[in-house]
C-alpha positions as CSV (number, residue, x, y, z in Angstrom):
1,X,0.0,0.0,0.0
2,X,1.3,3.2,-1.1
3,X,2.4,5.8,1.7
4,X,0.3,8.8,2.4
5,X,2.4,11.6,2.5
6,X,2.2,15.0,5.3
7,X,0.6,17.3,3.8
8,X,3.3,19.9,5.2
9,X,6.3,17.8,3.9
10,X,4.2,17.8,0.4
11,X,4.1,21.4,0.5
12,X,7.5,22.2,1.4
13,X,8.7,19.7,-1.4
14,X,6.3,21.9,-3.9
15,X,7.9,24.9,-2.7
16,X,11.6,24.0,-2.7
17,X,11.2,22.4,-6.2
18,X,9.7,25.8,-7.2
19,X,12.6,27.9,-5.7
20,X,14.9,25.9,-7.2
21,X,13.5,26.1,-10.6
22,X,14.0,29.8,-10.3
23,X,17.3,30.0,-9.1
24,X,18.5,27.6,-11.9
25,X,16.2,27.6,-14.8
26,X,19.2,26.2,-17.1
27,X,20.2,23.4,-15.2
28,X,21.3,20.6,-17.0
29,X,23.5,17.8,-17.1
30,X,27.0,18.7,-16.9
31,X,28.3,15.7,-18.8
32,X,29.2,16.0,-22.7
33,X,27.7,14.0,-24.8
34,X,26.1,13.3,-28.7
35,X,24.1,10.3,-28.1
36,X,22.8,7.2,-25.3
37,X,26.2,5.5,-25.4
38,X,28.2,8.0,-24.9
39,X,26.2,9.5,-22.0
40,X,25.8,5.8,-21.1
41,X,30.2,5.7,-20.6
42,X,30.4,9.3,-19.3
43,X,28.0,8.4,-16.5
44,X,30.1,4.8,-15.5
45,X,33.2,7.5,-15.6
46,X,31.8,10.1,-13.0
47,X,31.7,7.5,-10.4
48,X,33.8,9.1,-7.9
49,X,35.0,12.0,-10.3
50,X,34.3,15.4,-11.3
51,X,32.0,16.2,-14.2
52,X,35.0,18.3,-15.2
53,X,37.3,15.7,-15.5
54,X,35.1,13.5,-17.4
55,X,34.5,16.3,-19.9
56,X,38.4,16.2,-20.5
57,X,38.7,12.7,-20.9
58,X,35.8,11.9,-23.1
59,X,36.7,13.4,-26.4
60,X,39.5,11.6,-27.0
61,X,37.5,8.4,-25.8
62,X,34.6,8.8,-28.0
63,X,36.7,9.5,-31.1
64,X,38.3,6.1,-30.2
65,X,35.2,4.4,-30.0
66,X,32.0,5.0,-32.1
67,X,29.6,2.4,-31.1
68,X,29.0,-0.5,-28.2
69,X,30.7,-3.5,-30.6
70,X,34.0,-1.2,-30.5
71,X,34.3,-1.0,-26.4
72,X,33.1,-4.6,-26.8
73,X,36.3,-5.8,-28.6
74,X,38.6,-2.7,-27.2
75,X,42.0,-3.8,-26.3
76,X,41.7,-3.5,-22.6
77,X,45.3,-1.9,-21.6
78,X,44.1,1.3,-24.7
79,X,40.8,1.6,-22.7
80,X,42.4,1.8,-19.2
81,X,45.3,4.3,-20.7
82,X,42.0,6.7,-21.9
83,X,40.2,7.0,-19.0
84,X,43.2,6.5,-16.4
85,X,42.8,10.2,-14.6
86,X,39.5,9.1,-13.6
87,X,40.4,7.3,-11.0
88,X,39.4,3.3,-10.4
89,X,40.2,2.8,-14.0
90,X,40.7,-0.4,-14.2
91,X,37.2,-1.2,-12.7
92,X,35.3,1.5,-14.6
93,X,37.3,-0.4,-18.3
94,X,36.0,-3.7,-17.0
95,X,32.3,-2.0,-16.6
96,X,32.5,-0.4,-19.7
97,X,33.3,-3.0,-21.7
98,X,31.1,-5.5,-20.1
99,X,28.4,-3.7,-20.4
100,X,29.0,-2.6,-24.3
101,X,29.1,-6.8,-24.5
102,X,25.9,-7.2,-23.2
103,X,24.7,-4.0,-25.1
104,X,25.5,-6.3,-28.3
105,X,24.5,-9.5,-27.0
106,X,21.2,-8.6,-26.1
107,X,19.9,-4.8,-27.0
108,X,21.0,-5.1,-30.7
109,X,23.9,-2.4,-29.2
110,X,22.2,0.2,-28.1
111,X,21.0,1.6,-24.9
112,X,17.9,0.6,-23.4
113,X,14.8,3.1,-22.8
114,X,13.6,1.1,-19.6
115,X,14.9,0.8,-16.0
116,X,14.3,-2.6,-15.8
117,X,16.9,-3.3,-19.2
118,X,19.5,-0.7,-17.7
119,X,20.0,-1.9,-14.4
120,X,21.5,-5.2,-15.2
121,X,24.1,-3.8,-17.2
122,X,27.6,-4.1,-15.4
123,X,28.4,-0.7,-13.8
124,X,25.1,0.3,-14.1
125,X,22.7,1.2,-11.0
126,X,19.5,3.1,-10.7
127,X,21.1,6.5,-10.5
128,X,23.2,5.8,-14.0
129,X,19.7,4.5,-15.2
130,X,18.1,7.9,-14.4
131,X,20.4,10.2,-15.8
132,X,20.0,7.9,-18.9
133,X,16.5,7.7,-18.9
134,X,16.1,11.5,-17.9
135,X,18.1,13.3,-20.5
136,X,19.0,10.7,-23.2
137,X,15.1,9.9,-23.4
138,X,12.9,12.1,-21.5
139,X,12.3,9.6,-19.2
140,X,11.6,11.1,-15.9
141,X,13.9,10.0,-13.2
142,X,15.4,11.2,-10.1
143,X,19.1,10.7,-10.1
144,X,20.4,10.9,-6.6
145,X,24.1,11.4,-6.1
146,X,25.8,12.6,-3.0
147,X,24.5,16.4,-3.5
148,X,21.0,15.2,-4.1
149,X,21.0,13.0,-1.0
150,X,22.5,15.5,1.2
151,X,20.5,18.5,0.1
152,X,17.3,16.0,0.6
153,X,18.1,14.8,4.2
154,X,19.1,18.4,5.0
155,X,15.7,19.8,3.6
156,X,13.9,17.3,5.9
157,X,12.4,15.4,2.4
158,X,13.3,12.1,3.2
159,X,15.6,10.5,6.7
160,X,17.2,8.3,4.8
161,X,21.2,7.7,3.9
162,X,20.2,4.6,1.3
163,X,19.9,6.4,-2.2
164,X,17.0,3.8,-3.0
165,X,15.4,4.7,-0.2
166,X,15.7,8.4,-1.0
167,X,14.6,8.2,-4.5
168,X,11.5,6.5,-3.4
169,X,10.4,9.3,-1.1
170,X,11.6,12.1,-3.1
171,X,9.4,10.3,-5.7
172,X,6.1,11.0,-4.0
173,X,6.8,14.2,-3.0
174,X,8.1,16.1,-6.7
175,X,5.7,15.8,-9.5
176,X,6.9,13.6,-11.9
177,X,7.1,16.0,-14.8
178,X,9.7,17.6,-12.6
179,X,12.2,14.6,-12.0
180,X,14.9,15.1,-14.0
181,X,15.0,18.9,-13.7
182,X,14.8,18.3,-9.9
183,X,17.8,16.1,-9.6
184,X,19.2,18.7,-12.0
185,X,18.7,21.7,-9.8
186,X,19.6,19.9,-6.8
187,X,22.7,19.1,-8.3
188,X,23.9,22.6,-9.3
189,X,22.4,23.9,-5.4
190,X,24.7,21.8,-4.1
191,X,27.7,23.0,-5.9
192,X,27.1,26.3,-5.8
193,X,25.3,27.3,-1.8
194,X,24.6,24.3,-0.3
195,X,28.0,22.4,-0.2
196,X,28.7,19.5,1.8
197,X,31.3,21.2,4.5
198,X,30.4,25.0,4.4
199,X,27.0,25.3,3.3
200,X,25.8,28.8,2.7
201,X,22.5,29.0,4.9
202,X,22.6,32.3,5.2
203,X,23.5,33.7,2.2
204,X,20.8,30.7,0.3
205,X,17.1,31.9,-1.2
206,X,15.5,28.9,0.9
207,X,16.4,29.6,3.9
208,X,12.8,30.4,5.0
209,X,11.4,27.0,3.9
210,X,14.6,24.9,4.5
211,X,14.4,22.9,8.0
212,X,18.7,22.5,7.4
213,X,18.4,19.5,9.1
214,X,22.1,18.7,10.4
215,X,23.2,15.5,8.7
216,X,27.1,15.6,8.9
């Protein structure tokens, strides 16, 4: 049975996604890309990495390799040597071309449109699914990364430390039509005010409807 949500919490919710859609009506994803795949690889590379630094490696990746049979049958020690600055490179190479594998084994190689075909790919989870689903395919999805989990717990929208968990309960409380730009805004509030060490209450337009729960 589905959970009846407070009717404060619900309004709050309505009201933060409305700020934040104000104070960053061009919020986007940050990650380069032309098409699924490569959005698909540039996701599996921000794991534990900056957007920036993905940006910077990427080009020189994608020119490499054009579609999901070429990562398939990459030499290994070239892939690793591409996305090395990354960090956890030889992981993220064993993802990548694993899941370009199964790309051609299975989805004719290309990307899935539905969470339940993207989440069994290797180095894929639901948050990778999202950003997939959200701006590859207008999908709507809430991505949550460590900004979107620590702006939500110190907004008071969910308790919750499990991003499963807080996807659910962020979930009942935006309107769907609003997902992906959510996560987006979220995303670009918690880089610019409401960092994870120095947050800027005071100088941060929700200050009046944020709770700033202390969650460090």
């Amino acid at each position: 049975m589905k959970r009846r949500k407070s009717e404060p919490l619900a309004h709050r919710a309505v009201a933060i996604d409305k700020a934040l859609a104000g104070l960053y009506p061009d919020a986007h994803c940050a990650l380069h890309y032309e098409n699924p795949l490569q959005l698909l690889v540039a996701t599996i590379l921000s794991a534990q990495c900056t957007d920036v630094r993905v940006n910077m490696v990427t080009p020189a990746l994608f020119a490499c390799y054009h579609d999901a049979a070429a990562y398939a049958a990459a030499d290994l020690i070239n892939l690793e040597r591409l996305i090395q600055s990354t960090g956890f490179f030889r992981n993220k190479a064993k993802n990548i071309q694993a899941c370009c594998t199964m790309l051609v084994e299975k989805h004719a190689g290309q990307v899935p449109r539905t969470m339940e075909e993207l989440v069994p790919l290797p180095g894929v989870g639901r948050k990778t699914a999202n950003v997939i689903l959200g701006n590859a395919f207008d999908v709507p999805g809430i991505p949550v990364d460590t900004h979107v989990g620590r702006l939500s717990r110190r907004m008071g929208l969910t308790k919750h430390a499990d991003p499963v968990k807080v996807e659910i309960d962020l979930m009942e409380l935006i309107p769907q039509k609003d997902w992906t730009m959510f996560g987006h805004r979220m995303i670009f509030h918690g880089r610019q005010v409401c960092q994870s060490r120095k947050p800027d209450c005071e100088g941060c337009e929700l200050k009046k409807i944020c709770p700033k729960v202390d969650v460090e």
